[in-house]
C-alpha positions in Angstrom: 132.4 93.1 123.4 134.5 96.0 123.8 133.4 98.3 126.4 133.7 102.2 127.3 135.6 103.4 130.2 133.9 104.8 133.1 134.2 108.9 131.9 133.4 107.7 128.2 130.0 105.9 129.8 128.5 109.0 131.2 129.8 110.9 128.8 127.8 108.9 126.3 124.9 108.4 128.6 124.2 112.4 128.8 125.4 112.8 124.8 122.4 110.1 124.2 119.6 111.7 127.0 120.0 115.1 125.0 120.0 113.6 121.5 116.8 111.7 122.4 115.1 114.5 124.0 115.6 116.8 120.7 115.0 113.8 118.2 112.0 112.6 119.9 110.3 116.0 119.1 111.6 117.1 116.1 114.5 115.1 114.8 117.8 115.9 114.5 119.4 114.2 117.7 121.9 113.3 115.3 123.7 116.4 115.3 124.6 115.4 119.0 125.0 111.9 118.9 127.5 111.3 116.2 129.8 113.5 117.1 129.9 111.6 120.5 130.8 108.3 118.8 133.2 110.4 116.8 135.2 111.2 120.0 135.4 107.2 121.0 137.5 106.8 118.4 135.1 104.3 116.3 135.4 104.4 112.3 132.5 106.4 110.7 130.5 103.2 109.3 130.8 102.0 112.8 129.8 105.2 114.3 126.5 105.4 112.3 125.5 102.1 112.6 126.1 101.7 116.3 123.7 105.3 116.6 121.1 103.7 114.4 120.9 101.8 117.2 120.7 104.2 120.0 117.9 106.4 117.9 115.9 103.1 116.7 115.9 103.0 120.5 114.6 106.1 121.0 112.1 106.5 118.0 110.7 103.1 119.6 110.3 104.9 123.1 108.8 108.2 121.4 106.2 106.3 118.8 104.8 104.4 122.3 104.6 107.8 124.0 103.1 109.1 121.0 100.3 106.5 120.2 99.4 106.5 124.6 98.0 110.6 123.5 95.5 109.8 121.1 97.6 111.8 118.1 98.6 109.1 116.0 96.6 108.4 112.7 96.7 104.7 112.8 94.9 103.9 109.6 97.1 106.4 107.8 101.0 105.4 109.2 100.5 102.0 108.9 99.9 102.3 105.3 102.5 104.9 104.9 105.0 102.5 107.5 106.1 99.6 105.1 106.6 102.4 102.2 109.4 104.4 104.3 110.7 100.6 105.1 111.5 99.3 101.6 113.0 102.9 100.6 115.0 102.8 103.4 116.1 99.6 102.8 116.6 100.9 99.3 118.5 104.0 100.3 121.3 102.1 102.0 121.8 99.6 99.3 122.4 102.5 96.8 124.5 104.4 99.4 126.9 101.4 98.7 126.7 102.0 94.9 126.4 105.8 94.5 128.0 108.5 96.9 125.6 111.0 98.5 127.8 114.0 98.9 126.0 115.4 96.1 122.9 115.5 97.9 124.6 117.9 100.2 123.3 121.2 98.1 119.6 120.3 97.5 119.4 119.1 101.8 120.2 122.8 102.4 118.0 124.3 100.3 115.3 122.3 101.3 115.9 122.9 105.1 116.1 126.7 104.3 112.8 126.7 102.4 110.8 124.9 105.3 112.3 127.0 107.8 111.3 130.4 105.8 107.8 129.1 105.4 107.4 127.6 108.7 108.0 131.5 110.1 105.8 133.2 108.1 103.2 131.2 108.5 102.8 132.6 112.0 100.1 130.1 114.0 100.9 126.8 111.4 100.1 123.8 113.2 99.1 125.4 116.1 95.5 123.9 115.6 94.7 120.4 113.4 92.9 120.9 110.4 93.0 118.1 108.5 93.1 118.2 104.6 90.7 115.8 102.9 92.4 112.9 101.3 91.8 112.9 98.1 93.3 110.3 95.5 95.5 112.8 94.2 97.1 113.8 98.0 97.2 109.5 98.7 99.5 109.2 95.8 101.6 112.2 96.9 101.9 111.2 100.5 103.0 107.3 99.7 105.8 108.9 97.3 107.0 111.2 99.7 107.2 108.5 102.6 109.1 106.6 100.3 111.4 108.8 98.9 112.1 110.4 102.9 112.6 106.9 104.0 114.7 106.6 100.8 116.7 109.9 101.7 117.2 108.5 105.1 119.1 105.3 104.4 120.4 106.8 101.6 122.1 110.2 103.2 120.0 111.1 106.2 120.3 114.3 108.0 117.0 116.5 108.5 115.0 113.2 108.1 112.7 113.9 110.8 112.5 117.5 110.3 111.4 116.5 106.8 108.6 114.0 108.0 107.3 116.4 110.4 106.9 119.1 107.6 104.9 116.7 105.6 102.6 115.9 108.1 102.1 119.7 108.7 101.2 120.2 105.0 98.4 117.6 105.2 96.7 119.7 108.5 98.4 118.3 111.6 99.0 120.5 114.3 102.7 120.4 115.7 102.2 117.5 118.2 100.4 115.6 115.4 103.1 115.9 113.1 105.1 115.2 115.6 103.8 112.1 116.4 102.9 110.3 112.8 106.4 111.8 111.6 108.1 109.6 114.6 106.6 106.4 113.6 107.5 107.1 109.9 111.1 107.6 111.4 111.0 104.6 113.1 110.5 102.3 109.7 113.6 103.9 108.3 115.6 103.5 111.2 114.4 100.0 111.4 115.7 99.6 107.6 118.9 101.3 108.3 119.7 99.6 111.5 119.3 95.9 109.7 121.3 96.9 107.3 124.6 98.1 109.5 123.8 95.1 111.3 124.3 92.7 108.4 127.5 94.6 107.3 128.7 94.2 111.1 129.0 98.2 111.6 127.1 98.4 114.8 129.2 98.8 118.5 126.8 96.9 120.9 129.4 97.5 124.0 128.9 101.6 123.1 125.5 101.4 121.5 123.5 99.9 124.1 124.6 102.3 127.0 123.8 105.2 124.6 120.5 103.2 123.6 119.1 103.2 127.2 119.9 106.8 127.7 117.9 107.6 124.5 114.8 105.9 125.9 114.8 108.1 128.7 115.5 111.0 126.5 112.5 109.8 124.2 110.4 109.5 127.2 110.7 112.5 128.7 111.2 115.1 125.0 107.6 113.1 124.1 105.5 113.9 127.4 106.6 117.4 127.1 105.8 117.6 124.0 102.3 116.4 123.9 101.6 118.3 127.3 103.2 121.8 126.2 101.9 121.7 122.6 103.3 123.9 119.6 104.3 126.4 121.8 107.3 124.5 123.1 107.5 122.4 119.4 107.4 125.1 116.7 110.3 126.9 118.9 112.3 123.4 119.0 111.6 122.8 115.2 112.5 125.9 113.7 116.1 125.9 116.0 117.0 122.1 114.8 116.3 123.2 111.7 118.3 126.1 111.8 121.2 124.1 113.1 120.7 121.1 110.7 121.3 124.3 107.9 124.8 125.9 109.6 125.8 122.2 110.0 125.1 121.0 106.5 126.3 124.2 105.3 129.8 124.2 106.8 130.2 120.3 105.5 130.2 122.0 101.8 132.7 124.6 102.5 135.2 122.0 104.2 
């Protein structure tokens, strides 16, 4: 097991504390670990299965921290859990099959929507109010777990930005959302991360380093976020999500 020098360690030790801290809240931790990997030099499949590993680490860490603060709907994420598994699982069989780049368009648009209706809806999620679950909303909430757990093994980026805007919609307040949509994230990363395993794409000697930063990350991004509220999450959502847009956008115009 190959493993990183000295400056590359701490390098990736502070790469994976940051990512964690911003993924455990709101997704998007990606945007700061995989260009980290990038600079070791590993090949992309490599690079995206070995930080599978680091954020399964962290959603792991985050869903704990999560379900210790009382704002986890059990009964509802353990139905919706085993849905955003078999779509992932899904996702990254087709990725092998059918190239995403031409989900590249739609991810944009659908960042840019949330983010224009997460601002003017001024105090969203700032209280729970929970919308009555109707047959109707059930079915509509399994297919969108599957299809986000789809997206994620399938293409990925905004995934947790997408989960916590579903849970909004059904009357979570921010550290609700924030909460179920972590455990939703952790089925998909489950999914994703067995599947780069079984195609031998996951760097232990760089992963696990990373991984252990990302728990502390999760750890501390999580107890801020349930003791500070929507005040410090709607701030932290709507700038991930703004930079999940310019990134996504400058991939189309390379």
């Amino acid at each position: 097991m190959e493993l990183p020098s000295m400056d590359m360690l701490w390098f990736l030790l502070a790469a994976g504390f940051i990512a964690a801290f911003i993924d455990s809240v709101v997704g998007g931790g990606g945007l700061i670990s995989v260009p980290a990997l990038m600079m070791t030099g590993l090949p992309p499949a490599m690079v995206l299965g070995t930080n599978k590993l680091g954020s399964t680490f962290s959603t792991i860490t985050s869903s704990l921290s999560f379900f210790t603060s009382g704002k986890l709907n059990g009964k509802l994420v353990l139905a919706l859990f085993p849905l955003s598994f078999i779509g992932a699982v899904l996702g990254a069989y087709t990725v092998h099959l059918v190239p995403s780049d031409f989900l590249k368009p739609l991810v944009v648009i659908m960042l840019v929507l949330m983010l224009v209706y997460t601002l003017i809806k001024k105090n969203w999620g700032a209280n729970a109010a929970p919308r009555p679950m109707t047959v109707n909303l059930k079915v509509a909430v399994a297919a969108l777990a599957f299809i986000i757990g789809f997206y994620d093994g399938f293409f990925g980026p905004g995934t947790g930005s997408f989960l916590l805007f579903m849970f909004l919609l059904l009357g979570f307040d921010f550290v609700g959302a924030s909460a179920n949509a972590k455990v939703l994230n952790l089925a998909s990363n489950l999914a994703s991360l067995c599947s780069f395993l079984l195609l031998k794409s996951v760097h232990i000697g760089y992963g696990l380093p990373m991984g252990i930063a990302m728990i502390a990350g999760a750890f501390v991004g999580s107890k801020l976020a349930i003791r500070h509220g929507s005040r410090y999450i709607k701030p932290l959502f709507v700038t991930v999500t703004t930079i999940l847009i310019g990134k996504q956008l400058w991939d189309l115009l390379q």
